[in-house]
C-alpha positions in Angstrom: -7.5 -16.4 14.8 -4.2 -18.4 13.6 -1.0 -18.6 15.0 1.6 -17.0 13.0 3.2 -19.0 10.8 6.6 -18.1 9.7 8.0 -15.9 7.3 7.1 -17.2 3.7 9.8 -15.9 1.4 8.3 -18.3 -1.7 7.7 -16.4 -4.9 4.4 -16.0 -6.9 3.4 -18.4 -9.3 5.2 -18.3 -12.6 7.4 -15.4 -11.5 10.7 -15.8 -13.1 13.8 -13.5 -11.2 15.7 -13.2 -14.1 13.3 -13.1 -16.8 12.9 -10.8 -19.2 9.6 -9.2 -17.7 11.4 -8.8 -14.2 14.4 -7.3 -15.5 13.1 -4.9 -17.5 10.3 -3.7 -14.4 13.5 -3.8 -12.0 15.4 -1.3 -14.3 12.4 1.0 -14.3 11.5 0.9 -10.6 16.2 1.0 -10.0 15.5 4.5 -12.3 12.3 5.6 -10.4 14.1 5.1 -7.0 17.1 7.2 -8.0 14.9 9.7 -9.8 12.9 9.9 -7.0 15.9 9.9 -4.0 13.6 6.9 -2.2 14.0 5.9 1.2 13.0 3.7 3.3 12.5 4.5 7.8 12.2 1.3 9.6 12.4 -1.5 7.4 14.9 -3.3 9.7 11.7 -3.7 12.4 9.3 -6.0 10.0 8.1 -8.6 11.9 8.8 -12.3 10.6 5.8 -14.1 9.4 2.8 -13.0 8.6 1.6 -9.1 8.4 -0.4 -6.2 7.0 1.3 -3.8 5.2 -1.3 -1.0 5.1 -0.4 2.1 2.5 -1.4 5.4 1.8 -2.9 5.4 -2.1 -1.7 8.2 -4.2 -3.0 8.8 -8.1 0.6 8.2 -9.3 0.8 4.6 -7.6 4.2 3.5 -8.2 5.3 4.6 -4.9 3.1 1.2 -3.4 6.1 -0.4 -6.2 8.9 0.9 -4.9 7.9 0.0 -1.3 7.8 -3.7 -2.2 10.5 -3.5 -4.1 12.7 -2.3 -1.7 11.7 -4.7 0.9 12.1 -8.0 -1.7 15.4 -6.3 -2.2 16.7 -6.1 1.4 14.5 -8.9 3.3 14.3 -11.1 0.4 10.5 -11.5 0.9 8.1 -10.3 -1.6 4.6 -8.6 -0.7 1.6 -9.8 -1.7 -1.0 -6.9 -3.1 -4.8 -7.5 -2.7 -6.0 -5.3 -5.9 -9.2 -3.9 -6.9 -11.2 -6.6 -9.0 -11.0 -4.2 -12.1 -7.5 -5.1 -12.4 -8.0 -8.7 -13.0 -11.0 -8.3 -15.7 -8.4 -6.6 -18.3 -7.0 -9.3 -20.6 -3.0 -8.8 -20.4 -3.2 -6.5 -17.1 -4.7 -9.6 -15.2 -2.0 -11.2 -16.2 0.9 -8.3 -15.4 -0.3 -8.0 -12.1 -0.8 -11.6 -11.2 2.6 -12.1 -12.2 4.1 -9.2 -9.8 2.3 -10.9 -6.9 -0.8 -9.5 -7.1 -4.2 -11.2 -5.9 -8.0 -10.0 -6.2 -9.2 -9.0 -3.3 -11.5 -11.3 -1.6 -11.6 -12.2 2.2 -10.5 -16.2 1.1 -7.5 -14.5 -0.6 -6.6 -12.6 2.0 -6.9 -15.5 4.8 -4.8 -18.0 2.8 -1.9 -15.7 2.2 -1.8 -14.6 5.9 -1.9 -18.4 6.9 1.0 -19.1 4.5 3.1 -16.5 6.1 2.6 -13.6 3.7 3.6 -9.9 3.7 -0.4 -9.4 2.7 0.1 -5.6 1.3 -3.3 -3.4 0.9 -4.1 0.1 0.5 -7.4 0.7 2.3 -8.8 4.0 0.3 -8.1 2.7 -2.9 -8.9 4.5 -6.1 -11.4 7.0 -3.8 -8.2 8.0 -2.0 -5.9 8.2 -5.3 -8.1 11.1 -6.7 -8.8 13.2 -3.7 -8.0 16.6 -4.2 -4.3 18.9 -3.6 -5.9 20.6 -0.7 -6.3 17.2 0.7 -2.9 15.8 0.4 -1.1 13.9 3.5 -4.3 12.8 4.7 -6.0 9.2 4.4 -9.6 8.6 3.7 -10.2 5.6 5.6 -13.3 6.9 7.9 -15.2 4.0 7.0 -12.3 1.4 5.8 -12.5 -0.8 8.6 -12.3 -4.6 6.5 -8.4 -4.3 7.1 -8.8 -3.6 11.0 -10.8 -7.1 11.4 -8.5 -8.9 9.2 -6.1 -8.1 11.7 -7.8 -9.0 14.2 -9.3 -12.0 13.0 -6.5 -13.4 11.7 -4.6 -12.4 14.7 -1.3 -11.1 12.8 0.3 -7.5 13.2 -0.4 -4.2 11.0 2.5 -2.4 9.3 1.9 1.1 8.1 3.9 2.7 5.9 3.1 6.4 4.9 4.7 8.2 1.8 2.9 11.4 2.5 5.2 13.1 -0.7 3.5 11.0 -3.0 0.9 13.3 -2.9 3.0 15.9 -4.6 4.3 13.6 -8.0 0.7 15.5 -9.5 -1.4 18.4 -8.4 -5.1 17.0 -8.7 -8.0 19.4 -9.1 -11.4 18.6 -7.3 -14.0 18.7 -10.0 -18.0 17.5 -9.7 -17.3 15.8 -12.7 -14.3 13.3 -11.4 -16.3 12.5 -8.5 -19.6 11.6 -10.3 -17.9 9.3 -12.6 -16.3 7.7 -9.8 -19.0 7.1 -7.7 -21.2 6.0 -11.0 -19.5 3.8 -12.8 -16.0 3.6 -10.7 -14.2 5.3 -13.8 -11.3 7.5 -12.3 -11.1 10.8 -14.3 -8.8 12.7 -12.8 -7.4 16.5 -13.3 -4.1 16.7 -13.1 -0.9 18.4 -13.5 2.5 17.0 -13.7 6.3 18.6 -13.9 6.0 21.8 -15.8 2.0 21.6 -16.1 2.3 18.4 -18.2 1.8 14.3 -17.2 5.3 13.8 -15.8 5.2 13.1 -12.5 7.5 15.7 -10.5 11.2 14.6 -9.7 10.6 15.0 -5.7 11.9 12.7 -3.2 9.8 10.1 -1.6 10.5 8.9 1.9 8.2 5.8 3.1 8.1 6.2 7.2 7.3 2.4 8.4 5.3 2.0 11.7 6.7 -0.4 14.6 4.2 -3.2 14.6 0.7 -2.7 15.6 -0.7 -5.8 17.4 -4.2 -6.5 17.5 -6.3 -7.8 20.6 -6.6 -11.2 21.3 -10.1 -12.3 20.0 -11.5 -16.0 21.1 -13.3 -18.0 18.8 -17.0 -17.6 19.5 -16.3 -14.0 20.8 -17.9 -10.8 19.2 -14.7 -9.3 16.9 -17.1 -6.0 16.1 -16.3 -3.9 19.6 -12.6 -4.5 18.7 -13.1 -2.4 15.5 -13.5 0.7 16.5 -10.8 1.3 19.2 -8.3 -0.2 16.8 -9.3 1.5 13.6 -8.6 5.2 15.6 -5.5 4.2 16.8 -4.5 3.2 13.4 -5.6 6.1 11.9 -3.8 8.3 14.6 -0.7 6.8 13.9 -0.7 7.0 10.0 -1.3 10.5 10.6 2.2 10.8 13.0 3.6 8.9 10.5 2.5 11.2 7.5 3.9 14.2 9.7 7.3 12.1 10.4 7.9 11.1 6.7 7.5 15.4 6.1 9.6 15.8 9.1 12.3 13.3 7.8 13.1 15.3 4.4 12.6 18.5 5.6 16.2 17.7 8.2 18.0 15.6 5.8 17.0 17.0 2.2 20.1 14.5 0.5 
């Protein structure tokens, strides 16, 4: 376990604020946000220093963008995504996403951005999660996604959940035998789906992120056994992503603006 450090608000290597590359990626997520009516519940509760900023995964993806965007914008600290190796063996996507801030997953990456004070930002049912089907929507798969609880807990720093349960509704997706094979075969995601009138578009509906209040972990000691923490902490997570999901629903259903 550390002790928190404080808040790091340094930027990722080579990332350039007014470059070229940023401005053109802040006019698209600016257009996406207003498109998209996106708001933010609870932003002004982020703990300084170091956290996990654990987020729903849906196939569309660019709602995980807007999150971080908004919070660079109004805390001036920019999250720091652990992403699927896959992304970094692409020639010119490594790249792309390294420069947004992104970082391969790995447990060393993981520990060193939490020691340096990081907004740490992962999405535990990655791509599996992405292509579920419609008649799955607002629900997490993250049974057996328990690596994020013991980072918590062995790095000793709060869990943030954010749920954008709507982004489930930018595409119908179609279960099919076929999607799932390739997926669990080869980790190729072949997704049916169907966008604003039947096409790709994603659908102009508003997404609300719902933040969670910081969840703390329990105190672990050194040479103590982190494993019987797991569990307890992984339900309550899960419990409260699900409130969340329901509170997001709840939010646009009273205030439709």
């Amino acid at each position: 376990m550390i002790d928190p450090p404080r808040a790091n608000n340094t930027l990722p290597d080579g990332f350039d604020p007014h470059g070229p590359l940023t401005q053109v990626a802040q006019t698209l997520l600016d257009g996406l946000a207003r498109r998209h009516r996106h708001t933010v519940l609870g932003i002004e509760t982020l703990p300084s220093g170091a956290f996990l900023l654990v987020v729903n995964h849906s196939l569309a993806t660019y709602d995980i963008l807007l999150l971080g965007h908004q919070i660079y914008e109004r805390t001036g600290r920019f999250p720091r995504g652990l992403g699927d190796k896959r992304l970094f063996q692409v020639p010119g996507l490594r790249q792309l996403v390294s420069y947004f801030g992104g970082v391969r997953a790995s447990h060393d990456a993981a520990d060193r951005l939490l020691m340096d004070g990081h907004i740490v930002l992962v999405a535990p049912g990655g791509m599996s999660e992405a292509l579920r089907p419609s008649d799955e929507r607002y629900r997490v798969r993250w049974d057996d996604r328990k690596g994020f609880v013991r980072l918590a807990i062995r790095m000793g720093v709060p869990l943030v959940l954010a749920a954008c349960p709507r982004a489930d509704d930018l595409y119908d997706v179609q279960g099919s035998e076929l999607t799932r094979s390739l997926y669990d075969r080869f980790h190729i995601p072949v997704p049916f789906l169907r966008g604003e009138g039947g096409g790709l578009r994603p659908r102009a509906i508003r997404l609300v992120h719902a933040l969670s209040e910081p969840i703390q972990p329990p105190t672990v000691g050194d040479r103590e056994d982190l494993e019987p923490l797991v569990e307890p902490l992984h339900r309550q997570v899960v419990a409260r992503m699900n409130e969340l999901m329901q509170s997001a629903l709840d939010f646009e259903a009273g205030d439709p603006a």
